[in-house]
Structures are given as C-alpha cells and as structure tokens.
C-alpha positions as a Markdown table, in Angstrom:
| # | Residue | x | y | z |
|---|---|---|---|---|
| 1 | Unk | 9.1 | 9.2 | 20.5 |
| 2 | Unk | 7.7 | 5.4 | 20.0 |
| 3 | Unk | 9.8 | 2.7 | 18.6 |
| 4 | Unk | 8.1 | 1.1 | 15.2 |
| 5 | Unk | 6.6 | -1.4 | 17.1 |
| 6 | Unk | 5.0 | 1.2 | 20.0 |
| 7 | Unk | 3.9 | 3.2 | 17.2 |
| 8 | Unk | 2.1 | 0.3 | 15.1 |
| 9 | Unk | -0.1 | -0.6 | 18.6 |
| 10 | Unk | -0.7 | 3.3 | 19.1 |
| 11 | Unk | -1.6 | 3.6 | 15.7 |
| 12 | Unk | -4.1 | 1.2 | 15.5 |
| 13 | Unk | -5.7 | 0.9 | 18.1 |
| 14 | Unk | -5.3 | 3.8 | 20.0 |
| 15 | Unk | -4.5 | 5.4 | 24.0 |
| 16 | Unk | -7.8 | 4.5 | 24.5 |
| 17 | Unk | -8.1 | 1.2 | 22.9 |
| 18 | Unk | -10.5 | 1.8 | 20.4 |
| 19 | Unk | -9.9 | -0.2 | 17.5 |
| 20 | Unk | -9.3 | 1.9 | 13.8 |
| 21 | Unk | -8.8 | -1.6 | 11.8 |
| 22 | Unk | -5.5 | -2.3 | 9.6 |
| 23 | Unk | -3.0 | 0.4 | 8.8 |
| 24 | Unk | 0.5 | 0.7 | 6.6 |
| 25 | Unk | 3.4 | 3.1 | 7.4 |
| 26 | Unk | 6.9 | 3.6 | 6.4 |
| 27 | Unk | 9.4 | 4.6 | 8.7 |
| 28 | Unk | 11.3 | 7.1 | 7.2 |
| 29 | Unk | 15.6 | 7.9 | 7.3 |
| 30 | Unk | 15.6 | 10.4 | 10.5 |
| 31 | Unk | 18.4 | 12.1 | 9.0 |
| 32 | Unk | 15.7 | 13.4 | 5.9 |
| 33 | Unk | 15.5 | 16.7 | 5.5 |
| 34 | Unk | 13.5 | 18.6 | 3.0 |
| 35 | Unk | 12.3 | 22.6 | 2.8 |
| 36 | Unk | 8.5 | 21.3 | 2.3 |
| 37 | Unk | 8.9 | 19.8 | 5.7 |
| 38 | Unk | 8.8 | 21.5 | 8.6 |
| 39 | Unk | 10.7 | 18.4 | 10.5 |
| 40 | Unk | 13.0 | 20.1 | 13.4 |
| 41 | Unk | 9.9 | 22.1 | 14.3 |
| 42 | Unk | 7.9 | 18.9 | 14.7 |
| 43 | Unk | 10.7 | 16.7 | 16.7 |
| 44 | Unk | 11.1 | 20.3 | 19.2 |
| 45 | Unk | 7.7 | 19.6 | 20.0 |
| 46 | Unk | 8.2 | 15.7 | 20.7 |
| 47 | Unk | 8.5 | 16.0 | 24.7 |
| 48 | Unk | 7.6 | 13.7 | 27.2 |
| 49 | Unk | 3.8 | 14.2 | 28.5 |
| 50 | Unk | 3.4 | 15.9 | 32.3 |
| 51 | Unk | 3.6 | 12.4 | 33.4 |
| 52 | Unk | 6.7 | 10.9 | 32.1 |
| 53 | Unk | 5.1 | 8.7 | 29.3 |
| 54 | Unk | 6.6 | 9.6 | 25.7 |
| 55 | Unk | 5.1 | 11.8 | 23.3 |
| 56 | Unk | 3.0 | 9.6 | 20.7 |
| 57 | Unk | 2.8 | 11.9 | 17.3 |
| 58 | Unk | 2.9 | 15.0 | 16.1 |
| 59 | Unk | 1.9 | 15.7 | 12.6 |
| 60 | Unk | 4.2 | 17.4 | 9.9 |
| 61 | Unk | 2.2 | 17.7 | 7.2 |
| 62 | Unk | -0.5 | 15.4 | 5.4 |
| 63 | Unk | -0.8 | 16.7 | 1.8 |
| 64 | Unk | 1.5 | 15.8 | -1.0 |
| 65 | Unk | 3.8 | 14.3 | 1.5 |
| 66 | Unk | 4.6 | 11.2 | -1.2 |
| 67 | Unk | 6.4 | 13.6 | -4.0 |
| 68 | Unk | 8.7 | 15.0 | -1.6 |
| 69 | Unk | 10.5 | 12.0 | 0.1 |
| 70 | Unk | 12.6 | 10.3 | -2.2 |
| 71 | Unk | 12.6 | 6.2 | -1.7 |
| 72 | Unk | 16.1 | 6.1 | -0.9 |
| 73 | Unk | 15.0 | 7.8 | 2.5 |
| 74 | Unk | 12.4 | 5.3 | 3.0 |
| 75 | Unk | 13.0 | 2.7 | 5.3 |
| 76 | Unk | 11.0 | -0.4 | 6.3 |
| 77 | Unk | 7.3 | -0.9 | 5.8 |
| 78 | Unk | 5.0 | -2.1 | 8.6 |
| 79 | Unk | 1.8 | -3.8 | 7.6 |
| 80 | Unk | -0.4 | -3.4 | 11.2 |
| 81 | Unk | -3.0 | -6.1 | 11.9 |
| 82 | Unk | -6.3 | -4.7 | 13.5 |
| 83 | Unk | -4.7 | -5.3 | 16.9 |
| 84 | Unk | -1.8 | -3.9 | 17.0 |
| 85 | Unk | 0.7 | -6.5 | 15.6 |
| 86 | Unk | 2.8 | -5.2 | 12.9 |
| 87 | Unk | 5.1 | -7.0 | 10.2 |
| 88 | Unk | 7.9 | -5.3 | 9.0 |
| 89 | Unk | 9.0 | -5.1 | 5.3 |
| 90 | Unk | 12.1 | -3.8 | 3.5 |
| 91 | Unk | 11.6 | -2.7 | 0.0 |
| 92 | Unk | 13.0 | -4.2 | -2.9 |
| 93 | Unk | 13.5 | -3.5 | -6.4 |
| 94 | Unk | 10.1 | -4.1 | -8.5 |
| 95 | Unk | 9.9 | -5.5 | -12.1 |
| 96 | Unk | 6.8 | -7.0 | -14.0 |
| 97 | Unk | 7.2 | -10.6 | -12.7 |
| 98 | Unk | 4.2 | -12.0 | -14.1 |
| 99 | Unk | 1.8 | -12.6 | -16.9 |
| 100 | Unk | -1.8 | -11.9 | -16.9 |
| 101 | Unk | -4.6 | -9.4 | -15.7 |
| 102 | Unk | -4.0 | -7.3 | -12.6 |
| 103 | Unk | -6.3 | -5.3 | -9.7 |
| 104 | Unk | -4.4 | -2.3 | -8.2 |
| 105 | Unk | -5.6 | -0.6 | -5.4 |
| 106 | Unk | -3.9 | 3.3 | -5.2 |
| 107 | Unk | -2.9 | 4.6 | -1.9 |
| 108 | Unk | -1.6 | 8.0 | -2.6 |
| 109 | Unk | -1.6 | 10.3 | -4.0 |
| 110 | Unk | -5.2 | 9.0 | -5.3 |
| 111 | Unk | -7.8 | 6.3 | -4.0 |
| 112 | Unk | -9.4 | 4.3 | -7.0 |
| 113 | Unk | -8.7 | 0.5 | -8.0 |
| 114 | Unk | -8.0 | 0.2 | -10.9 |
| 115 | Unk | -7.9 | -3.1 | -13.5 |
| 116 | Unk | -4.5 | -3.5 | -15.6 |
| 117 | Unk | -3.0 | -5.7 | -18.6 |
| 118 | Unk | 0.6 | -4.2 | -17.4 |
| 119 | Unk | 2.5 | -5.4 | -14.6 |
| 120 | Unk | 3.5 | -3.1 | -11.6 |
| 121 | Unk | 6.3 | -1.4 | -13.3 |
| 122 | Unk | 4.4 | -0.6 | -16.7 |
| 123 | Unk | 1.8 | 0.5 | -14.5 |
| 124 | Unk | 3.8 | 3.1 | -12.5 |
| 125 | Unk | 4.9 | 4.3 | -15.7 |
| 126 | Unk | 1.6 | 4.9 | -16.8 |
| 127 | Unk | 0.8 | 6.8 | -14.3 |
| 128 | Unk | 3.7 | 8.7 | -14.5 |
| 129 | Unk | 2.6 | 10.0 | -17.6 |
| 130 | Unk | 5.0 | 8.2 | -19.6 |
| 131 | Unk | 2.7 | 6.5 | -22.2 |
| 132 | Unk | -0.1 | 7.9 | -23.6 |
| 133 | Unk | -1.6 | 11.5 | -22.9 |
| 134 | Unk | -2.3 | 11.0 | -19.9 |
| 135 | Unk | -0.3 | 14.1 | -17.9 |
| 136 | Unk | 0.7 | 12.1 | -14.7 |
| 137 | Unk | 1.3 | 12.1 | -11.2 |
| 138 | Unk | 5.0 | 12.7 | -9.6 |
| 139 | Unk | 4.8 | 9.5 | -7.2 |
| 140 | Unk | 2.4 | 7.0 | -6.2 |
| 141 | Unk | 1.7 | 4.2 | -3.8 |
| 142 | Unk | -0.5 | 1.2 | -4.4 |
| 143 | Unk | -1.2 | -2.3 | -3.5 |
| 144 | Unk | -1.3 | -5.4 | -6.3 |
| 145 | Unk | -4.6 | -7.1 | -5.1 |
| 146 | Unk | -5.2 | -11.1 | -5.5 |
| 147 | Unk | -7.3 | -11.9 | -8.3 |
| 148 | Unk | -7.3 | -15.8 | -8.4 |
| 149 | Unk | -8.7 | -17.6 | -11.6 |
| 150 | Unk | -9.8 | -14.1 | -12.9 |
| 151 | Unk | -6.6 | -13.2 | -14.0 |
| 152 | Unk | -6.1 | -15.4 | -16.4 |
| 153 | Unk | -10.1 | -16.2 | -17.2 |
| 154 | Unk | -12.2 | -13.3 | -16.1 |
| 155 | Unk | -15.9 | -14.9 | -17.9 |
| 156 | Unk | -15.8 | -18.1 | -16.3 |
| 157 | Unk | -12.7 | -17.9 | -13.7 |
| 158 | Unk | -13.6 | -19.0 | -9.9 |
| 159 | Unk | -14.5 | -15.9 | -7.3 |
| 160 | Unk | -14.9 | -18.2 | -3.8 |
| 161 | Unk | -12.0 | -16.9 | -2.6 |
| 162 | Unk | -12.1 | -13.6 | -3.5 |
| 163 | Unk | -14.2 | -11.0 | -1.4 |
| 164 | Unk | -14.5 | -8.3 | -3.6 |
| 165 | Unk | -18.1 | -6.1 | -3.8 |
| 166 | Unk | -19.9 | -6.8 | -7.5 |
| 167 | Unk | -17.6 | -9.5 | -9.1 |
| 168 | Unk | -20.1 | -9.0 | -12.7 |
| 169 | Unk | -18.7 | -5.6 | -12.7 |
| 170 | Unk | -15.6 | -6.8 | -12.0 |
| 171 | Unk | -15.3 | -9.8 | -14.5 |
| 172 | Unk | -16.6 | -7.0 | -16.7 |
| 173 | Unk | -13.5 | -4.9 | -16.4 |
| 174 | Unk | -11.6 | -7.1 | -16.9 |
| 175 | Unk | -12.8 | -8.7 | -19.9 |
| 176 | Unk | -12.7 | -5.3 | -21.5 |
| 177 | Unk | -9.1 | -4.8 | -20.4 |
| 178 | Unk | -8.2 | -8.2 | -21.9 |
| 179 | Unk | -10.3 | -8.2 | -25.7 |
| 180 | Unk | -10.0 | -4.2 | -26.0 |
| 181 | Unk | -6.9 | -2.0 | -27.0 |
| 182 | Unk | -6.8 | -0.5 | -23.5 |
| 183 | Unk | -4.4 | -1.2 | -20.9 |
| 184 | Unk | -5.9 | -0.4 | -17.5 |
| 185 | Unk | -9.7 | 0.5 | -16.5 |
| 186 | Unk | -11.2 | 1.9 | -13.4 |
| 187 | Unk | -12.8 | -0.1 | -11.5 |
| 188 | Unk | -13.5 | 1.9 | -8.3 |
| 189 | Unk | -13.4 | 5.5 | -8.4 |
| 190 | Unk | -13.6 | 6.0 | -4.5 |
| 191 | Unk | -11.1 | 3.2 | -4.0 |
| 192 | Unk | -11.5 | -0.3 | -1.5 |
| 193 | Unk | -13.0 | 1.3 | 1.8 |
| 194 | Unk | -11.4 | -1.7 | 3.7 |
| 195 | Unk | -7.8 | -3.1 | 2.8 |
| 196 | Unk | -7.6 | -6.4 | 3.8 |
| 197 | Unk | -4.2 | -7.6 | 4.3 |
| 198 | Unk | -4.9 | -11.0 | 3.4 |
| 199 | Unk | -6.0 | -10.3 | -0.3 |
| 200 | Unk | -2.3 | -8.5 | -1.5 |
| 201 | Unk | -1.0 | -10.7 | -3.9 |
| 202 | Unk | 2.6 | -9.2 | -4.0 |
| 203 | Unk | 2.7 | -6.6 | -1.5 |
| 204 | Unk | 2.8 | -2.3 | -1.3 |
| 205 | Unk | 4.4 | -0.4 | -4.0 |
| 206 | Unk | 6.2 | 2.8 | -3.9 |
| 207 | Unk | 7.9 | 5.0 | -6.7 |
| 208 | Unk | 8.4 | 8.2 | -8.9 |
| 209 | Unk | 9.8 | 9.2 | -12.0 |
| 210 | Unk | 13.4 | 9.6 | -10.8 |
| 211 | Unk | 13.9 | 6.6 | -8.5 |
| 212 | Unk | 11.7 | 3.5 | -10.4 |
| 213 | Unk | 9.6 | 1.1 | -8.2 |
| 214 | Unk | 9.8 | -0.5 | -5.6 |
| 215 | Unk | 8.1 | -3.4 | -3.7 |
| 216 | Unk | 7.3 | -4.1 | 0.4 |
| 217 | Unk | 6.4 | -7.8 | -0.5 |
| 218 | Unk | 4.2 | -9.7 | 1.8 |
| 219 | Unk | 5.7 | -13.2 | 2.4 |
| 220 | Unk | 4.0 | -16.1 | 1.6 |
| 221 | Unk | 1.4 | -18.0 | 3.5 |
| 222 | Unk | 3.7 | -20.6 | 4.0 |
| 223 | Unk | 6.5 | -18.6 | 5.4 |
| 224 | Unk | 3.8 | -16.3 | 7.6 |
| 225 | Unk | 2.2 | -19.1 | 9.3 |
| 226 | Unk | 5.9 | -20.2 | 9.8 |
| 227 | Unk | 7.8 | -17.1 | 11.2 |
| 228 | Unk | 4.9 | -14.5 | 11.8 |
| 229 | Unk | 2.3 | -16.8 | 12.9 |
| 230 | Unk | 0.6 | -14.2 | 15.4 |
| 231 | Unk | 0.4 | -11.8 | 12.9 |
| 232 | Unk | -0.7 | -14.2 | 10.0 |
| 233 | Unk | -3.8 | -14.9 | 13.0 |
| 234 | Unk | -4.7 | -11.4 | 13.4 |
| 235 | Unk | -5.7 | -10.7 | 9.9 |
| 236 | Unk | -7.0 | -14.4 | 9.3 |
| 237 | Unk | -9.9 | -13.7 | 12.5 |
C-alpha cells in the first residue's frame, strides 16, 4: 500500500528505525499476473492496520521469483541508500559496450562474483547455457562492479580506489582470465556480503533467454552530484 518512495524508507530502515544497510527493488507492472503467483490473494490481504496507517508488505513468494516475471513487466529500479533515500532507474537495452576485464556480482538466482573476459551480454549468455556445457540458469540478475586500472592491467594496475577483500587473489583471477583460454572465473563463491552502491561501474542487470538483457544504469558522478545530490551523499558517508 506504499508508494515507491514510502516503501524504499520502510525497506531500509524499518517501522522501527533500525537501519538494514542498502537495498535494490523493482517495481513490478501491477497488472502482472502469473499462475506461480499467488498475487490477488496477497493484495486481499493489503488492508489498512487497526489504526488507519497503510499496510507495509506482504510477501508473495521468495523462491524462484526471477524466472517467472518476464522484463517487459518490470518497471523502474530503485537503488536505496542506507537511509532511506532511493534513486529511481528505468531499464534499458544492454549490449557489450566495452573492452577489457570485468567483476560481476550475481544477485539472483545465485550469489558468487565472478571475474569475466565477456561483456554483460556474453556473459548472460553464458550463463544461460548458451556457450559451452555449462547447463544454465533461466534468468539472472547481477551487478557490473568497478574495477579501475585492473581491468585493463591486473599485475601491476592501481587498487587505492577499490575496496575489495584480497586484491592478490583478485589480480590473480584476473590474470588467469586474461593469459588462459577461459572466459569467466569465480572469484567469490558466497558472493560480496555488502554491495556498495558506489563501486557499480554500469549499473543492475536483468535478463533471460527469451527477452535479452537489460540494464538499470547508475548515472554518473557528475550527473549524481548534480541532480541526486542527497542520494549521491548517503552512499558517499
């Protein structure tokens, strides 16, 4: 019963004001229906509280949610800073739009960062089984992380910027994605256990098989300092 922006300050911090750090959501079409979805039994139960205030959530299901809603029934993306403040995103068609060594973090259905020769859409169809043997997932969600000088020189490439756990294992990865005759390498199994808003590169992904990619890109610093300046300052402190 909360408007996007209700929802991102309820969301991350909480009726009680107890702070649960950054989170991402996409609002979805309301008119989406689908039989793995118990949706008109959720919104009956969306009634104001004994007092009058709205109702805040009401869960309709949190497994394999991702495969069933297709991304044309995805609407904008809200990237919600540690205090509430949320920046919307609409999505965008996604393409390999540059050269060089990438760091993925995966969002759904799976958790593990992973270290890549292919750009975003080579890597979605990688995981869509579509190269290799690998059998593949039906959809996934991840986040292209910044990688700074290492993406081009992983040895000897800078790291002050970049505040990633173990950087030798890092540079490691991603020398052996760059001299050996692999594409992409894990780099942590149990995935970033904070995303830090500030180190996306390009922004969240989203796709499947049927529908392609697509991208929820972050705008720059320039342009965030500009027109989102609170929110910019909430994940900068």
């Amino acid at each position: 019963m909360l408007n996007p922006k209700e929802f991102a300050a309820y969301y991350a911090i909480g009726e009680r004001g107890k702070s649960s750090g950054q989170v991402l959501f996409i609002e979805i079409d309301p008119s989406f229906r689908h039989p793995f979805f118990k949706i008109d039994e959720g919104i009956a139960r969306c009634i104001p509280e004994s007092d009058g205030r709205p109702k805040s959530s009401v869960y309709i299901a949190i497994y394999r949610v991702l495969e069933h809603i297709p991304i044309a029934a995805m609407g904008n993306l809200y990237y919600v800073a540690r205090d509430g403040r949320a920046l919307s995103v609409s999505k965008t068609p996604a393409s390999n739009n540059e050269n060089g060594l990438h760091l993925y973090l995966e969002l759904a259905p799976t958790r593990p960062a992973v270290v890549s020769s292919l750009g975003p859409l080579d890597f979605k169809n990688l995981m869509m089984g579509q190269h290799g043997s690998f059998q593949g997932i039906p959809s996934i969600a991840f986040a292209e992380l910044n990688l700074g000088d290492l993406a081009v020189d992983p040895e000897d490439g800078a790291t002050d910027d970049l505040p990633y756990e173990n950087i030798p294992h890092l540079r490691n990865c991603l020398n052996e994605v760059k001299t050996k005759p692999i594409a992409s390498k894990m780099f942590d199994l149990s995935g970033y256990r904070v995303l830090s808003f500030r180190v996306i590169k390009n922004g969240v992904y989203v796709g499947n098989a049927d529908e392609g990619l697509c991208v929820y890109s972050i705008p720059p610093p320039d342009a965030l300092r500009k027109h989102h300046y609170d929110w910019w300052r909430s994940i900068n402190t």
